[in-house]
CHARMM internal coordinates of N, CA and C (Angstrom, degrees):
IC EDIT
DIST 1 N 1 CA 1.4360
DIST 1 CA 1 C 1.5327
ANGL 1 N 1 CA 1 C 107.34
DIST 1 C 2 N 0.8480
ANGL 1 CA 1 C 2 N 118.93
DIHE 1 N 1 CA 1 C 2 N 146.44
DIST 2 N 2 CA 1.7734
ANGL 1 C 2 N 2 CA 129.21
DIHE 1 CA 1 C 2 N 2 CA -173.85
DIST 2 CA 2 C 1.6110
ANGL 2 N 2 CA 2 C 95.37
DIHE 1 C 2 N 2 CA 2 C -93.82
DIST 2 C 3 N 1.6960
ANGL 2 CA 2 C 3 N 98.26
DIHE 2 N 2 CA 2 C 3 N 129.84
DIST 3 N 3 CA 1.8462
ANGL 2 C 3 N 3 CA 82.75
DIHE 2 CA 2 C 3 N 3 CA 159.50
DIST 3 CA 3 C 0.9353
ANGL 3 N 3 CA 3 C 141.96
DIHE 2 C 3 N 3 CA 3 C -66.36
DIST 3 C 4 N 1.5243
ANGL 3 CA 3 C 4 N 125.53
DIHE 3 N 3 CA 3 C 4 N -18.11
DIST 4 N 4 CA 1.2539
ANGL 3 C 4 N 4 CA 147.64
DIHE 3 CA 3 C 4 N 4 CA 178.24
DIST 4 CA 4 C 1.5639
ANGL 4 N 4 CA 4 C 128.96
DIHE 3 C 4 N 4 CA 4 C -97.03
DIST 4 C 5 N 1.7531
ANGL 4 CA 4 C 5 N 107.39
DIHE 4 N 4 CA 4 C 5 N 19.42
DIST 5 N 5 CA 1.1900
ANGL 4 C 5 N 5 CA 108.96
DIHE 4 CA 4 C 5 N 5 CA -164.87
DIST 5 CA 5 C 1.4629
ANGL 5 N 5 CA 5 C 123.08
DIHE 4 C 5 N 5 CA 5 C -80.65
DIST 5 C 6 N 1.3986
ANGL 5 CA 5 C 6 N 130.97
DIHE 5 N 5 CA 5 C 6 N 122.81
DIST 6 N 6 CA 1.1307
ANGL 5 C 6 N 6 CA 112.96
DIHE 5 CA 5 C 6 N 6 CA -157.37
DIST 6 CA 6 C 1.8825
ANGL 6 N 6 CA 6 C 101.93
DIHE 5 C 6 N 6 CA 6 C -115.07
DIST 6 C 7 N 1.2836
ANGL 6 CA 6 C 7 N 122.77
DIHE 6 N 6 CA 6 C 7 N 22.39
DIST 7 N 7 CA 1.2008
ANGL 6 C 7 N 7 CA 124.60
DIHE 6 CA 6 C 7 N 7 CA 170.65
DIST 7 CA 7 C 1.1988
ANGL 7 N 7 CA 7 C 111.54
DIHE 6 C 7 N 7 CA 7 C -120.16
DIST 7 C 8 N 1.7191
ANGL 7 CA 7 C 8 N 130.35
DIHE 7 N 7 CA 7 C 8 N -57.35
DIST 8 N 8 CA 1.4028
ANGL 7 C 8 N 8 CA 107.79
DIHE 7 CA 7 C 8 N 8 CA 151.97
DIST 8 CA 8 C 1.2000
ANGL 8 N 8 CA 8 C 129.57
DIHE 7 C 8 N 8 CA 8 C -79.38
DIST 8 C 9 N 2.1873
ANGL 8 CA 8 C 9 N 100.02
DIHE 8 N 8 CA 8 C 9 N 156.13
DIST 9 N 9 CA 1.5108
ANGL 8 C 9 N 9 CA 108.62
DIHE 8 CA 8 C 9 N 9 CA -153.26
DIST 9 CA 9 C 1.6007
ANGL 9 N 9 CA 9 C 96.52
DIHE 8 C 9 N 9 CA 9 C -95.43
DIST 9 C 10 N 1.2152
ANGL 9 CA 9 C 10 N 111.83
DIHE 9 N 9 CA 9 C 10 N 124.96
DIST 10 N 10 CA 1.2408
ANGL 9 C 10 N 10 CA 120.10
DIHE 9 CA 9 C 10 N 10 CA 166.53
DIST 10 CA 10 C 1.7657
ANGL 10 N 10 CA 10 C 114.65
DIHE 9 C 10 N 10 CA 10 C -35.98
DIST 10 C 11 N 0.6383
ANGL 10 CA 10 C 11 N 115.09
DIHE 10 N 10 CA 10 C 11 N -74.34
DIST 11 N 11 CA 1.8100
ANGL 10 C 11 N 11 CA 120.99
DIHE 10 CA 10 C 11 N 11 CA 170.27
DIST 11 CA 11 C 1.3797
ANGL 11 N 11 CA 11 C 103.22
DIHE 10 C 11 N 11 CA 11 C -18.67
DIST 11 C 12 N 1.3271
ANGL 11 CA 11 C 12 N 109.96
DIHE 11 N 11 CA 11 C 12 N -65.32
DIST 12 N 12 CA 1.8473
ANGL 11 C 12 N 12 CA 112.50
DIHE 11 CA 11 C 12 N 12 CA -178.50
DIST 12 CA 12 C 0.9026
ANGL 12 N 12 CA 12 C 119.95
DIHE 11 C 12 N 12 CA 12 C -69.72
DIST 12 C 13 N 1.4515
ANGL 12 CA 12 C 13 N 132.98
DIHE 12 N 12 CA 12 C 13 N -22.30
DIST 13 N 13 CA 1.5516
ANGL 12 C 13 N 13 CA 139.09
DIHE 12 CA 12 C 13 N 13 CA 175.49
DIST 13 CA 13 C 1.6855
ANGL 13 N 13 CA 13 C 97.69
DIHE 12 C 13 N 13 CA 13 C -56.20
DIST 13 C 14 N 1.2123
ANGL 13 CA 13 C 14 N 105.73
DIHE 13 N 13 CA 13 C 14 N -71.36
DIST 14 N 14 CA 2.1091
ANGL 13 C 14 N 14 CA 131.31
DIHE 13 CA 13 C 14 N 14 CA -165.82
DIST 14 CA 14 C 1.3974
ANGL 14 N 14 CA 14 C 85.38
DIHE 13 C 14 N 14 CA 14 C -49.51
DIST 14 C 15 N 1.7363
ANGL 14 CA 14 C 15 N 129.33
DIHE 14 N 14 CA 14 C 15 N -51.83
DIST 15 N 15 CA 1.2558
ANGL 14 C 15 N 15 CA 119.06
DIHE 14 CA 14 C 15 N 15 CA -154.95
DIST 15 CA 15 C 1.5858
ANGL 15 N 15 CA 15 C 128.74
DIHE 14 C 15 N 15 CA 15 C -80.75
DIST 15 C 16 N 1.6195
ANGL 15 CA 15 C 16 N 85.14
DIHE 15 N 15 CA 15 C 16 N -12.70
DIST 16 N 16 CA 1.3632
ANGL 15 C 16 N 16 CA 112.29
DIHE 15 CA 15 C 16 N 16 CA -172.19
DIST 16 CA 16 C 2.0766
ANGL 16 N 16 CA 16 C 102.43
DIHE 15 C 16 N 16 CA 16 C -76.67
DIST 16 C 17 N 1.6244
ANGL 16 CA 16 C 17 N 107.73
DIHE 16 N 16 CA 16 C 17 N -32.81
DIST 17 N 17 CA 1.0095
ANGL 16 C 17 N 17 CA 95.92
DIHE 16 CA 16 C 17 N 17 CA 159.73
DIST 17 CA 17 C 1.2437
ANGL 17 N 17 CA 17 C 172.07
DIHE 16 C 17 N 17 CA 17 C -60.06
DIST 17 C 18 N 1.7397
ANGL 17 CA 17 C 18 N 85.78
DIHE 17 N 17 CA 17 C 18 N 2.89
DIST 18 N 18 CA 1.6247
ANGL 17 C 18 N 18 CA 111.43
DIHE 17 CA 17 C 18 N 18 CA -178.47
DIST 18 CA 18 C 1.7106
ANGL 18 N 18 CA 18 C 107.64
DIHE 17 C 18 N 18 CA 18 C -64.71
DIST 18 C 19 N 1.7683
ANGL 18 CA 18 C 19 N 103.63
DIHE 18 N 18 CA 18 C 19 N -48.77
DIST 19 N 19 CA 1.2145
ANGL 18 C 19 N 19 CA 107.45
DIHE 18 CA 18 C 19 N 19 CA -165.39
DIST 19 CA 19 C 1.7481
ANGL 19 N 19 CA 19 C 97.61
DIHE 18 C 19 N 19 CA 19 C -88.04
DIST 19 C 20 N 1.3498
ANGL 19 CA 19 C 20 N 124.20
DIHE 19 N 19 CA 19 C 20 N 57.02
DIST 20 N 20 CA 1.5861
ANGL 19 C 20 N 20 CA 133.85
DIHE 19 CA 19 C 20 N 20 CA 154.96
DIST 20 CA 20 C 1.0047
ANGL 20 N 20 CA 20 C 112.03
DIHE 19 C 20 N 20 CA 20 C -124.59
DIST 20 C 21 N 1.9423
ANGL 20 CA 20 C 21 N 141.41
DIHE 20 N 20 CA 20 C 21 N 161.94
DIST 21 N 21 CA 0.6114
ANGL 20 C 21 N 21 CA 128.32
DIHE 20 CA 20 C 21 N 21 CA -163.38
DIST 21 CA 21 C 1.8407
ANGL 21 N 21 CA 21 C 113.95
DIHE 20 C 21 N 21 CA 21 C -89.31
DIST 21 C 22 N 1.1015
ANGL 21 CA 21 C 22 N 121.38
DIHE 21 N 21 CA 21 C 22 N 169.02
DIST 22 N 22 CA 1.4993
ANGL 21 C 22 N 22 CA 119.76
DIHE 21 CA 21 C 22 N 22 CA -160.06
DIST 22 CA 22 C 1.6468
ANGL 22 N 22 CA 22 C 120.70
DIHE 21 C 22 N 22 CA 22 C -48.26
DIST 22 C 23 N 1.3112
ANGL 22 CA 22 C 23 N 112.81
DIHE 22 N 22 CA 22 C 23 N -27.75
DIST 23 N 23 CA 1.3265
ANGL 22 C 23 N 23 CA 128.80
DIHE 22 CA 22 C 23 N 23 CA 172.94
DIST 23 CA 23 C 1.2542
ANGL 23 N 23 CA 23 C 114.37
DIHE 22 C 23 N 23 CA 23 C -107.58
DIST 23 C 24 N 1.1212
ANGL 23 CA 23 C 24 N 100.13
DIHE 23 N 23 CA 23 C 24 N 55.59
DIST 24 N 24 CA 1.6767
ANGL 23 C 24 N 24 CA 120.13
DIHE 23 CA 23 C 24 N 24 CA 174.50
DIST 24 CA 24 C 1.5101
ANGL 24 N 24 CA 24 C 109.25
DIHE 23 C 24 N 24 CA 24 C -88.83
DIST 24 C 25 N 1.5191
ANGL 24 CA 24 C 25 N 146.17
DIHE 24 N 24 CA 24 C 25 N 106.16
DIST 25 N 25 CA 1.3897
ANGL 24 C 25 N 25 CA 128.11
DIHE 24 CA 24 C 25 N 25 CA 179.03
DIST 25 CA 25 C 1.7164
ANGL 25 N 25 CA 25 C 102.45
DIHE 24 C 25 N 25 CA 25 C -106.00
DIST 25 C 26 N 1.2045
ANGL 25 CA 25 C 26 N 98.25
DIHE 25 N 25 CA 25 C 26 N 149.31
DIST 26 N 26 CA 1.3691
ANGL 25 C 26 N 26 CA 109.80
DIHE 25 CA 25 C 26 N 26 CA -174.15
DIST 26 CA 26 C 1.8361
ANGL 26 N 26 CA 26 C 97.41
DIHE 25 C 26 N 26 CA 26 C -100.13
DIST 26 C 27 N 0.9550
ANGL 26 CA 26 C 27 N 105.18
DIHE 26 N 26 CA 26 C 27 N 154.22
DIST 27 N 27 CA 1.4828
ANGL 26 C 27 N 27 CA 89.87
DIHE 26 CA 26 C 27 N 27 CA -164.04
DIST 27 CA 27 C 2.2385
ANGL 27 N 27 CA 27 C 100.22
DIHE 26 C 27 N 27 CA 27 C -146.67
DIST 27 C 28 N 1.4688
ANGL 27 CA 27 C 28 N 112.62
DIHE 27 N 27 CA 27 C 28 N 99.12
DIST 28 N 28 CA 1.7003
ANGL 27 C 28 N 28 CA 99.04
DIHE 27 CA 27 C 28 N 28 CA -168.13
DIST 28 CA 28 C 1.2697
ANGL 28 N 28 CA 28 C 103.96
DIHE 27 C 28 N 28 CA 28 C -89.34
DIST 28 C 29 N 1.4321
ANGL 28 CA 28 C 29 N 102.75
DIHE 28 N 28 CA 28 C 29 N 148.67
DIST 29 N 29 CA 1.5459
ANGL 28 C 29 N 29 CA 113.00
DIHE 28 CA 28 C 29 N 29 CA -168.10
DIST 29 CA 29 C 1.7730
ANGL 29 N 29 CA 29 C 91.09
DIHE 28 C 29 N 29 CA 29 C -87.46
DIST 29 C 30 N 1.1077
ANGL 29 CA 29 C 30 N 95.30
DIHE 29 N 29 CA 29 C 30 N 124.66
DIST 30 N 30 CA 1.6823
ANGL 29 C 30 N 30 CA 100.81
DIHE 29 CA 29 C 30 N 30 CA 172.98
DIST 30 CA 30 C 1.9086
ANGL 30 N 30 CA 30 C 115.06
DIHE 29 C 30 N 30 CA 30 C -60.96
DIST 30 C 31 N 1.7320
ANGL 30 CA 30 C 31 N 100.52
DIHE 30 N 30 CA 30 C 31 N 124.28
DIST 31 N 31 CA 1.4886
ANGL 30 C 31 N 31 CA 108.91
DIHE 30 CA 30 C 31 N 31 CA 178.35
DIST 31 CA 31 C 1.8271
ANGL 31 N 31 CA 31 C 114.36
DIHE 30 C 31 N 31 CA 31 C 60.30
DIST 31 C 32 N 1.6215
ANGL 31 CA 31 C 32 N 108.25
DIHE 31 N 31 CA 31 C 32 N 18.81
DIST 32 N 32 CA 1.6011
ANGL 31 C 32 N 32 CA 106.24
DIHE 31 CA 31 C 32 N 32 CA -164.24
DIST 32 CA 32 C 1.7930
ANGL 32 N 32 CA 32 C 86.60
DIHE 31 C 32 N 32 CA 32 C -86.55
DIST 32 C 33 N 1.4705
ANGL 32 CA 32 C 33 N 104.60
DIHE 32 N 32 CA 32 C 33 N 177.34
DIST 33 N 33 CA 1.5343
ANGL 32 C 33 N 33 CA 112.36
DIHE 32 CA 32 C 33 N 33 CA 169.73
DIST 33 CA 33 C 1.6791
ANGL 33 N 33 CA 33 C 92.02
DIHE 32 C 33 N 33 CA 33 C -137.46
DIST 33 C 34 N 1.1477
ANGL 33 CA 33 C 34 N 114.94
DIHE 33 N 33 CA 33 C 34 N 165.45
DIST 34 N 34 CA 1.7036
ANGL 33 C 34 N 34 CA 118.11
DIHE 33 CA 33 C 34 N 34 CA -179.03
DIST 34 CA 34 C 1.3302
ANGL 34 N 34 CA 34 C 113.31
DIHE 33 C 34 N 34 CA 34 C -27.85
DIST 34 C 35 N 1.8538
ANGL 34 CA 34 C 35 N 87.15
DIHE 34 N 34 CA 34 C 35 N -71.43
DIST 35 N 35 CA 1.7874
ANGL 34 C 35 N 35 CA 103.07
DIHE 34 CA 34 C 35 N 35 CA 178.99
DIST 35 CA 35 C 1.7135
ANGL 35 N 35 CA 35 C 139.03
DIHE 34 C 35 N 35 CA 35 C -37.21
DIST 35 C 36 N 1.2282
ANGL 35 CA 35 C 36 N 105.53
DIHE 35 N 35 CA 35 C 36 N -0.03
DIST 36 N 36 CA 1.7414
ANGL 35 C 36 N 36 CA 128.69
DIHE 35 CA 35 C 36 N 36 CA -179.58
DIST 36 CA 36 C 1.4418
ANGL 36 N 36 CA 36 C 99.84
DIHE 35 C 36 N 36 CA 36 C -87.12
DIST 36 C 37 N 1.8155
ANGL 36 CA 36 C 37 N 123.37
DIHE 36 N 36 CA 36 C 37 N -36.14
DIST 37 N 37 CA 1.4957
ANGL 36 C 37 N 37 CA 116.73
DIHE 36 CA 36 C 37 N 37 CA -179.32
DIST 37 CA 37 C 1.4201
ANGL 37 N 37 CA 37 C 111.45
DIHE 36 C 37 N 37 CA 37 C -80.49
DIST 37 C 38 N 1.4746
ANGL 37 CA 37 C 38 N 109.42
DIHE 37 N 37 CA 37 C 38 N 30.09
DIST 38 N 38 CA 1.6535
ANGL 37 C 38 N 38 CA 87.60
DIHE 37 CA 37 C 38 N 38 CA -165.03
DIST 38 CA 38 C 1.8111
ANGL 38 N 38 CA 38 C 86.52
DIHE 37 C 38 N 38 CA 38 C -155.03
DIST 38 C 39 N 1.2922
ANGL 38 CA 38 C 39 N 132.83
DIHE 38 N 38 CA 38 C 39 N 174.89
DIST 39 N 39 CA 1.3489
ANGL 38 C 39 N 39 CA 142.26
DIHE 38 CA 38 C 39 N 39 CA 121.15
DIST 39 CA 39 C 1.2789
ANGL 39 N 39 CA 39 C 138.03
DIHE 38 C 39 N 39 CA 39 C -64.03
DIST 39 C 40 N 1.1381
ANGL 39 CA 39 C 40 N 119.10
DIHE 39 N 39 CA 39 C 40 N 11.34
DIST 40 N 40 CA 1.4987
ANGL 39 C 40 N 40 CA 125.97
DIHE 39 CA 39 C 40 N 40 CA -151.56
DIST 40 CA 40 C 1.8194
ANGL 40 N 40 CA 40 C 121.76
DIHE 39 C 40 N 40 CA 40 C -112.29
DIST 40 C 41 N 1.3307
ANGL 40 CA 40 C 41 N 98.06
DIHE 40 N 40 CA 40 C 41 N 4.76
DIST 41 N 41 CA 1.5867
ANGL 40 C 41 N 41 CA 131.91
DIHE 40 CA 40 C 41 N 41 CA 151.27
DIST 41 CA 41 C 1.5798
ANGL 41 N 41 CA 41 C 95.68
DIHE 40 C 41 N 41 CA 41 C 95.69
DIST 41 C 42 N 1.6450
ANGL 41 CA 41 C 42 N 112.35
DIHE 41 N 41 CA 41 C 42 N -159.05
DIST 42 N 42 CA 1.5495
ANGL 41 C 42 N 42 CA 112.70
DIHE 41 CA 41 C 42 N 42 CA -174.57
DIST 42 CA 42 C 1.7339
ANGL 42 N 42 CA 42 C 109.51
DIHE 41 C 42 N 42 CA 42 C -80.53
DIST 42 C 43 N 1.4940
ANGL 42 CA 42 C 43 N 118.13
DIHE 42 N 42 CA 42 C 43 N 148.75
DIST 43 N 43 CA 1.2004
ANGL 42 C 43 N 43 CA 136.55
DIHE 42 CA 42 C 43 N 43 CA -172.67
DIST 43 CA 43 C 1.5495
ANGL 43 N 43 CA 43 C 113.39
DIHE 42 C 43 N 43 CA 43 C -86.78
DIST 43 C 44 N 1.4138
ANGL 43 CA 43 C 44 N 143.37
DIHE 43 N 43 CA 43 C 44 N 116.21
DIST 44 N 44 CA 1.2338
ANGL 43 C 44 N 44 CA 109.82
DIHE 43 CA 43 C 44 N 44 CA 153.31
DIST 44 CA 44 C 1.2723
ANGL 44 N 44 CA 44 C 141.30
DIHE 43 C 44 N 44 CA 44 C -37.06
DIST 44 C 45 N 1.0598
ANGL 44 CA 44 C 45 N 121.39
DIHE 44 N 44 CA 44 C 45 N 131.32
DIST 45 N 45 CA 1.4309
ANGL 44 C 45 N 45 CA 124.56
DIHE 44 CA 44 C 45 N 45 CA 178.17
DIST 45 CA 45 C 1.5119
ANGL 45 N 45 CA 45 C 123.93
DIHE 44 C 45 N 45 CA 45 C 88.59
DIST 45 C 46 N 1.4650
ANGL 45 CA 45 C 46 N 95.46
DIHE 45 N 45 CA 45 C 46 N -17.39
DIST 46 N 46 CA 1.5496
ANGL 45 C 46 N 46 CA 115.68
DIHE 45 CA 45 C 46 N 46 CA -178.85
DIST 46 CA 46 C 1.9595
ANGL 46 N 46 CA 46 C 102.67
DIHE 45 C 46 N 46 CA 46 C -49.64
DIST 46 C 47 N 1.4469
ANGL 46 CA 46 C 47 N 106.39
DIHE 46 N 46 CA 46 C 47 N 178.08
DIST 47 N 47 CA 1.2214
ANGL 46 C 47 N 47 CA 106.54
DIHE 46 CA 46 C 47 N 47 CA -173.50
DIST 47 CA 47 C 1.7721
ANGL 47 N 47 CA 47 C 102.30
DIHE 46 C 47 N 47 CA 47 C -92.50
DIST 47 C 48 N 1.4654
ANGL 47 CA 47 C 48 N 113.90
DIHE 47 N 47 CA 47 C 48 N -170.81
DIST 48 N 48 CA 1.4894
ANGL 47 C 48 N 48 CA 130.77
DIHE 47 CA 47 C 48 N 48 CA 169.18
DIST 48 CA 48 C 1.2544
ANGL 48 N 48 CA 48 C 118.30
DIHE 47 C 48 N 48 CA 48 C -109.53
DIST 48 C 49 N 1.8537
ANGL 48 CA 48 C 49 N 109.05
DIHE 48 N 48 CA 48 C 49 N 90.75
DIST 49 N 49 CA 1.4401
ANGL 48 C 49 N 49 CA 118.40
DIHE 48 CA 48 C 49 N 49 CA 170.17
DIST 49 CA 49 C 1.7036
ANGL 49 N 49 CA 49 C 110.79
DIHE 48 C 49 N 49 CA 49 C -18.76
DIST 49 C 50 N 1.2523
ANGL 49 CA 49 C 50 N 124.11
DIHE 49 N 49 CA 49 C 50 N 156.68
DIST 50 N 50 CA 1.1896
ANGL 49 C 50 N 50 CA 139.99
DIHE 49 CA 49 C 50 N 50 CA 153.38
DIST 50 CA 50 C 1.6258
ANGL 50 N 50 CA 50 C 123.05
DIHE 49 C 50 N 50 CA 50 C -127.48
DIST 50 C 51 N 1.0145
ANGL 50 CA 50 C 51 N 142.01
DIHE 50 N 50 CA 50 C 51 N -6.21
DIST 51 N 51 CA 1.5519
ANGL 50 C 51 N 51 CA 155.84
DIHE 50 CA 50 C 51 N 51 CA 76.76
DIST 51 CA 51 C 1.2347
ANGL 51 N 51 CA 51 C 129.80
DIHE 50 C 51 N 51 CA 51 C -28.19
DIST 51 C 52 N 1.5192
ANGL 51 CA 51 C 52 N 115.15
DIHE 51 N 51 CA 51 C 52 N 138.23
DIST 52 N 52 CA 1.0755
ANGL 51 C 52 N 52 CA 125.14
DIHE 51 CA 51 C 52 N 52 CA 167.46
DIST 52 CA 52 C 1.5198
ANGL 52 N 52 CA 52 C 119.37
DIHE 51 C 52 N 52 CA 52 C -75.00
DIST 52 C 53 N 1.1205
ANGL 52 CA 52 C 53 N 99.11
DIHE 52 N 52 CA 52 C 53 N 145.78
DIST 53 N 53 CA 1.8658
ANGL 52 C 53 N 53 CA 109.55
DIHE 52 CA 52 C 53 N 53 CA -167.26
DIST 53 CA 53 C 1.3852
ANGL 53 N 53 CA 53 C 91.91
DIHE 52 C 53 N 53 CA 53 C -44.95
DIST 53 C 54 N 1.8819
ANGL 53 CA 53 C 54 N 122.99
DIHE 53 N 53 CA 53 C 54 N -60.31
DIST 54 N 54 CA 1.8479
ANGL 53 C 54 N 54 CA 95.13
DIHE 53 CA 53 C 54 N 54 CA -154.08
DIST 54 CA 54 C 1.4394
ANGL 54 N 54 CA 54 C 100.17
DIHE 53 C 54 N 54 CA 54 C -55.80
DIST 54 C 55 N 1.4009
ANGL 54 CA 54 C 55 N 136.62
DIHE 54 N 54 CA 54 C 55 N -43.07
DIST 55 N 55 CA 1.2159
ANGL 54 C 55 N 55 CA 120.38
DIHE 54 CA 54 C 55 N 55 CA -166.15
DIST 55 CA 55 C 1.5299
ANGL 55 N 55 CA 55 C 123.76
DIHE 54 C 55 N 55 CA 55 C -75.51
DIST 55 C 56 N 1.5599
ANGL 55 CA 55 C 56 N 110.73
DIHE 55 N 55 CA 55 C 56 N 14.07
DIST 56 N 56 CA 1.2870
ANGL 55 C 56 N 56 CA 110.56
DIHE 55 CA 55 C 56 N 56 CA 173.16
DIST 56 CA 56 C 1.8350
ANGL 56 N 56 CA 56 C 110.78
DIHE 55 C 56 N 56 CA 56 C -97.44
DIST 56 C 57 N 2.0632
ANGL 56 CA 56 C 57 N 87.08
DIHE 56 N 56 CA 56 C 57 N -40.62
DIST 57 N 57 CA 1.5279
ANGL 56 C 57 N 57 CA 69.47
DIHE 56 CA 56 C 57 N 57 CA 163.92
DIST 57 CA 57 C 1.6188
ANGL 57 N 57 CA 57 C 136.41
DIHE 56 C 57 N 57 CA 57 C -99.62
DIST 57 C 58 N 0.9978
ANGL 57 CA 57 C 58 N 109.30
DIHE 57 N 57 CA 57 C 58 N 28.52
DIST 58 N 58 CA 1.5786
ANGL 57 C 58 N 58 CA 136.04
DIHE 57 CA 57 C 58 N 58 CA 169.12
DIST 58 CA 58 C 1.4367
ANGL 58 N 58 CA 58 C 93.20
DIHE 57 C 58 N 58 CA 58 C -63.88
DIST 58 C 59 N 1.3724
ANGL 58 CA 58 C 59 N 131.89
DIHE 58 N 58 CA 58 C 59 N -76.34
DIST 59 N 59 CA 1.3180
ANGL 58 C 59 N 59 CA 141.01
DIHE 58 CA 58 C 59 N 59 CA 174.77
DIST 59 CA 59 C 1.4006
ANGL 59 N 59 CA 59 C 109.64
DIHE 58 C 59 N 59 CA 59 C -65.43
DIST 59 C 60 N 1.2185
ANGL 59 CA 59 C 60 N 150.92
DIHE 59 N 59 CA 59 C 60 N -18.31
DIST 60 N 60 CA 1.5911
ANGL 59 C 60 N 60 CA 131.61
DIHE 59 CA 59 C 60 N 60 CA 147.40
DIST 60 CA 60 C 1.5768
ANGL 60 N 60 CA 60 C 101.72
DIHE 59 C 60 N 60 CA 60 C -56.43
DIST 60 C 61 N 1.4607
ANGL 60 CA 60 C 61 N 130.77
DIHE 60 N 60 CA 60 C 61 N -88.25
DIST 61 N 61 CA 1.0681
ANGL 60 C 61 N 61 CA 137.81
DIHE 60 CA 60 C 61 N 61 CA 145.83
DIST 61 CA 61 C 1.4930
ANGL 61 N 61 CA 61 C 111.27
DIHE 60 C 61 N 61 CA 61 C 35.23
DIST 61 C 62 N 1.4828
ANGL 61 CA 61 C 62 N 111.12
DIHE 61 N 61 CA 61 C 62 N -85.49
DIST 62 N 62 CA 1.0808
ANGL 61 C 62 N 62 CA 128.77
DIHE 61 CA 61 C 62 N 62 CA -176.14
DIST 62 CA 62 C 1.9474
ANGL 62 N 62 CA 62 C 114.74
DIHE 61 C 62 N 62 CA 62 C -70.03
DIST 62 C 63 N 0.8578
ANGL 62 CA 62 C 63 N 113.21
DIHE 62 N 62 CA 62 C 63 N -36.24
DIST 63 N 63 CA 1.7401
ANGL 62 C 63 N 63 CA 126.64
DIHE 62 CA 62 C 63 N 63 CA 154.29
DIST 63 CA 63 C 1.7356
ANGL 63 N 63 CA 63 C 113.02
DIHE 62 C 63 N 63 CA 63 C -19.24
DIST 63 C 64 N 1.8351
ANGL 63 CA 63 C 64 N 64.39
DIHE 63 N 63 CA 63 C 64 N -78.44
DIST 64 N 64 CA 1.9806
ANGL 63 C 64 N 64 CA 83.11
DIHE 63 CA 63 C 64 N 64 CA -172.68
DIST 64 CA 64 C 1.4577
ANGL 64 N 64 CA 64 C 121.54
DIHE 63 C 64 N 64 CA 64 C -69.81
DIST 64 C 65 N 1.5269
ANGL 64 CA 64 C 65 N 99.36
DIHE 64 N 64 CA 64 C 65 N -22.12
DIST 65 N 65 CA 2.0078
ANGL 64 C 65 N 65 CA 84.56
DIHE 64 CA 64 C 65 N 65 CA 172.89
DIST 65 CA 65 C 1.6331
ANGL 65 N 65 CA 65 C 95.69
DIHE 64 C 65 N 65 CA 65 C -88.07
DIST 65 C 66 N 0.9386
ANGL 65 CA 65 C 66 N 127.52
DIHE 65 N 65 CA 65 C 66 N -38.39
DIST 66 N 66 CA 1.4471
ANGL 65 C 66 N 66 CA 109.23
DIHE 65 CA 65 C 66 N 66 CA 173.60
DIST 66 CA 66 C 1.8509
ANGL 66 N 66 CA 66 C 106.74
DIHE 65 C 66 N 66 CA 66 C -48.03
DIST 66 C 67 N 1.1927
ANGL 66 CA 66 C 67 N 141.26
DIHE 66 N 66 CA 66 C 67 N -38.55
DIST 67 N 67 CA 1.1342
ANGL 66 C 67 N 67 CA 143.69
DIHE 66 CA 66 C 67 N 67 CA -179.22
DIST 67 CA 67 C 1.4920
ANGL 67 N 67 CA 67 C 126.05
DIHE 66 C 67 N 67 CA 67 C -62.54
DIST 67 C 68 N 1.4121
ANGL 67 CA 67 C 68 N 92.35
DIHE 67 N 67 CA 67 C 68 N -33.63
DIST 68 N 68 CA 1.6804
ANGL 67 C 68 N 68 CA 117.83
DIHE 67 CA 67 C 68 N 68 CA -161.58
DIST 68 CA 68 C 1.9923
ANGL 68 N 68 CA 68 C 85.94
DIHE 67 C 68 N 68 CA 68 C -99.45
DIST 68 C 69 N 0.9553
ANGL 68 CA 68 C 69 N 127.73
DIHE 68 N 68 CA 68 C 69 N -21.27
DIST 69 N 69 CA 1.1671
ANGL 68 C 69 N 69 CA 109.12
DIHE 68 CA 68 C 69 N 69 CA -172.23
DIST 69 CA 69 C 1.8132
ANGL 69 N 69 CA 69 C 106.71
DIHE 68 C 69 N 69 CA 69 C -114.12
DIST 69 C 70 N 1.2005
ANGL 69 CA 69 C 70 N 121.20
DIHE 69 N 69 CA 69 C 70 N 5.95
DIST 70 N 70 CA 1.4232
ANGL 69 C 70 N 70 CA 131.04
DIHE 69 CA 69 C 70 N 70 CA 164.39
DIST 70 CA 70 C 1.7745
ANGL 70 N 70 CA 70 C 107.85
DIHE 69 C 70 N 70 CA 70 C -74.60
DIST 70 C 71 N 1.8367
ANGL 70 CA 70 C 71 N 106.67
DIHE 70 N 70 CA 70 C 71 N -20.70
DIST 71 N 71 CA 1.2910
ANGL 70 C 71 N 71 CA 102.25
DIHE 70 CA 70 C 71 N 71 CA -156.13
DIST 71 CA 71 C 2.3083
ANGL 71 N 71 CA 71 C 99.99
DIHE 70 C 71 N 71 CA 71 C -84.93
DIST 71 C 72 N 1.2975
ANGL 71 CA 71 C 72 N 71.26
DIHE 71 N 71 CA 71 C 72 N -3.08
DIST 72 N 72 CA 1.9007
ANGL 71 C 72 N 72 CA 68.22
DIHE 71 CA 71 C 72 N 72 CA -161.55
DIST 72 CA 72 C 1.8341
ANGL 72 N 72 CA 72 C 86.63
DIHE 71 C 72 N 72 CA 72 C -111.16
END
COOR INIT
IC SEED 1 N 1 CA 1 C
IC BUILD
């Protein structure tokens, strides 16, 4: 989840976690806005990065190989 996300609703993100499995961690990308998970440029309505994208996805990035390497 981006901290700064201003299109998805926080409420539905957390709530959405019921239906994951119990060790599900939610994990916020520090100062991210939606538009950092994607290529697809800035969003209306979206929020105002406070980080710069590489360093937002430095920390997605870094997430998922931590994720991807818990699995093996």
């Amino acid at each position: 989840m981006a901290e700064h996300d201003g299109l998805a609703d926080e409420a539905d993100i957390r709530g959405g976690l019921a239906r994951l499995p119990a060790d599900t961690r939610l994990v916020v990308i520090d100062g991210a806005v939606h538009s950092f998970f994607g290529r697809y440029g800035p969003q209306a309505g979206d929020g105002v990065p406070t980080v710069p994208r590489a360093a937002a996805e430095a920390q997605i990035t870094g997430e998922l190989v931590a994720f991807f390497d818990g699995l093996g």
